[in-house]
C-alpha positions as CSV (number, residue, x, y, z in Angstrom):
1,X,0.0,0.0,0.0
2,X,1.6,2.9,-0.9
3,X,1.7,6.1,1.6
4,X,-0.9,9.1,0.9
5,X,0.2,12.6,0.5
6,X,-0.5,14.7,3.3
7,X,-1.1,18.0,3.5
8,X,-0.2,19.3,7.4
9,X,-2.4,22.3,7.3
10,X,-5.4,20.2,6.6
11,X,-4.4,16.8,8.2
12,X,-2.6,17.7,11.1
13,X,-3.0,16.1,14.0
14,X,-3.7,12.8,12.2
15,X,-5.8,11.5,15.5
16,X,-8.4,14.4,14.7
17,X,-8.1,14.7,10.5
18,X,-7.0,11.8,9.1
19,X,-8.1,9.2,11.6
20,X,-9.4,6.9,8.7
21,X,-5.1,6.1,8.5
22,X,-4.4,5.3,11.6
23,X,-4.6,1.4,13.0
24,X,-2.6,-0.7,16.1
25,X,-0.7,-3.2,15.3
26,X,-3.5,-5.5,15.3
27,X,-5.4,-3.8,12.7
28,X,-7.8,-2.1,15.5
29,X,-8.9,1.0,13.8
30,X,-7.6,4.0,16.6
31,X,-11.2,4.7,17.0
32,X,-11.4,1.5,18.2
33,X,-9.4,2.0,21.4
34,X,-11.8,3.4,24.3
35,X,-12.2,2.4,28.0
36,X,-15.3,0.0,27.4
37,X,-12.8,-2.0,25.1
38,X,-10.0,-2.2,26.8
39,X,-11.8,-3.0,30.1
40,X,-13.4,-5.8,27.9
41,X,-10.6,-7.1,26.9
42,X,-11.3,-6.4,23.1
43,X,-7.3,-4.2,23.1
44,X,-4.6,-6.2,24.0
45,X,-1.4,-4.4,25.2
46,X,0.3,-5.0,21.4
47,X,-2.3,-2.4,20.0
48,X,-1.2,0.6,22.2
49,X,2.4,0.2,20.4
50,X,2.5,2.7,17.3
51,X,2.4,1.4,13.9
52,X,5.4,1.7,11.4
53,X,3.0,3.2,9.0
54,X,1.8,6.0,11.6
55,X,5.7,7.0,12.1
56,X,6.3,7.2,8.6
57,X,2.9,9.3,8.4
58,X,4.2,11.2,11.2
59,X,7.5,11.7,9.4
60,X,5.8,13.0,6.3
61,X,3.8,16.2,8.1
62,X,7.2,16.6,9.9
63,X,9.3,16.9,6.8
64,X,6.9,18.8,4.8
65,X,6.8,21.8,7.9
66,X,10.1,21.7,7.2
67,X,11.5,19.8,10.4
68,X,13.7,17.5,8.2
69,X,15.7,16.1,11.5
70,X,12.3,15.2,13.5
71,X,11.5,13.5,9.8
72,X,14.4,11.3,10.0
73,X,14.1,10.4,13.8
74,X,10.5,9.0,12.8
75,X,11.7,7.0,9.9
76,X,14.3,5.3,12.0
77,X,11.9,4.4,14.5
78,X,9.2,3.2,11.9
79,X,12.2,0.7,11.0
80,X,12.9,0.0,14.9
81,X,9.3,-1.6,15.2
82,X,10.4,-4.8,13.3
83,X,13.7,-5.4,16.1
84,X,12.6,-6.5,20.0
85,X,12.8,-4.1,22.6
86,X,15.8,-6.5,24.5
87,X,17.2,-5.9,21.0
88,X,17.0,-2.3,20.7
89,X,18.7,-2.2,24.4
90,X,21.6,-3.8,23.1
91,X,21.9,-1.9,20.4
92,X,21.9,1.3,22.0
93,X,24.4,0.0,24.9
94,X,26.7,-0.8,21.7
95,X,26.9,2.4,20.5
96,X,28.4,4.0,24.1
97,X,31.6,5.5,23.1
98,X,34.6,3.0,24.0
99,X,31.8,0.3,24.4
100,X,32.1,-1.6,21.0
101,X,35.2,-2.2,18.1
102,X,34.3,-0.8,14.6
103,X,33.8,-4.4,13.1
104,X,31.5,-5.1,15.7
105,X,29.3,-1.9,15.1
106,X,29.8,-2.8,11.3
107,X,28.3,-6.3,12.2
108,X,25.4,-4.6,14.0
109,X,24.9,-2.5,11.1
110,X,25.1,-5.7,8.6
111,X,22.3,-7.0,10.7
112,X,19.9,-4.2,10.8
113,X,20.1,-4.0,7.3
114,X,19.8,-7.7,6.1
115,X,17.8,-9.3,9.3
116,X,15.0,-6.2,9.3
117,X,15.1,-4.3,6.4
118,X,16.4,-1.4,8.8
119,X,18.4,0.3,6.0
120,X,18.0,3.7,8.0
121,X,19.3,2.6,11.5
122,X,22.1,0.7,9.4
123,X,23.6,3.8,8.1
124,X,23.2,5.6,11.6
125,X,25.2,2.8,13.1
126,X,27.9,2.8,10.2
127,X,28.1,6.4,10.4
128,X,28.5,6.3,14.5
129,X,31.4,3.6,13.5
130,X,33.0,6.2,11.3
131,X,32.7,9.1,14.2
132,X,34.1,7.3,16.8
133,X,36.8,6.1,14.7
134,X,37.8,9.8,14.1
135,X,37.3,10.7,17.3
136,X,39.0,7.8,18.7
137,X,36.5,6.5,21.4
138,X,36.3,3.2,19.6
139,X,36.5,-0.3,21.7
140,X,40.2,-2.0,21.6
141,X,40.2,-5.6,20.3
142,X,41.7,-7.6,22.9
């Protein structure tokens, strides 16, 4: 499904505009999620996590207001969705300065990019590889 074109002035916030495009995880339309059905049982946990699709929505208005960084941040986490949270911890512990080697930050980056499709996140890591290597606040292979 390809992503519509959004105009912020009209569709900003999405919750109140452009409800019809937002889901959980589950498929629940965001309508969907009210006390009576949550208290029923009807929304598990997993639908209160934001969509991929709603970040890259998100990312859109942002980009298009002209808030290219915030655009960027949202694309990256639509790609996080697809890796585990305990993942995601490790991750983030691996890119502490002095905390991995460069092939090893390469290797996380090889992973993103083949295992989840995370072709954003990869080039974040690679490019944190390259920094730290400059700056010299790179792990020692022992």
């Amino acid at each position: 499904m390809t992503e519509p074109i959004l105009d912020p002035s009209a569709d900003y916030p999405l919750s109140v505009h452009r409800e019809d495009l937002l889901f959980t995880p589950n498929g629940t339309p965001i309508g969907g999620i009210t006390m009576d059905a949550v208290m029923s049982g009807e929304i598990a946990a997993s639908d209160l996590r934001i969509t991929p699709q709603t970040l890259r929505l998100q990312a859109q208005i942002a980009e298009k207001v002209g808030r290219r960084q915030l655009g960027s941040n949202l694309r990256r986490a639509a790609e996080m969705t697809a890796i585990s949270d305990e993942r995601v911890l490790q991750i983030y512990n691996a890119l502490r300065p002095n905390a991995s080697t460069k092939a090893e930050l390469d290797s996380i980056a090889d992973e993103l990019e083949t295992q989840y499709g995370a072709a954003l996140l990869a080039g974040l890591v690679r490019e944190a590889a390259d920094v730290y290597e400059r700056r010299d606040i790179l792990a020692t292979s022992e």
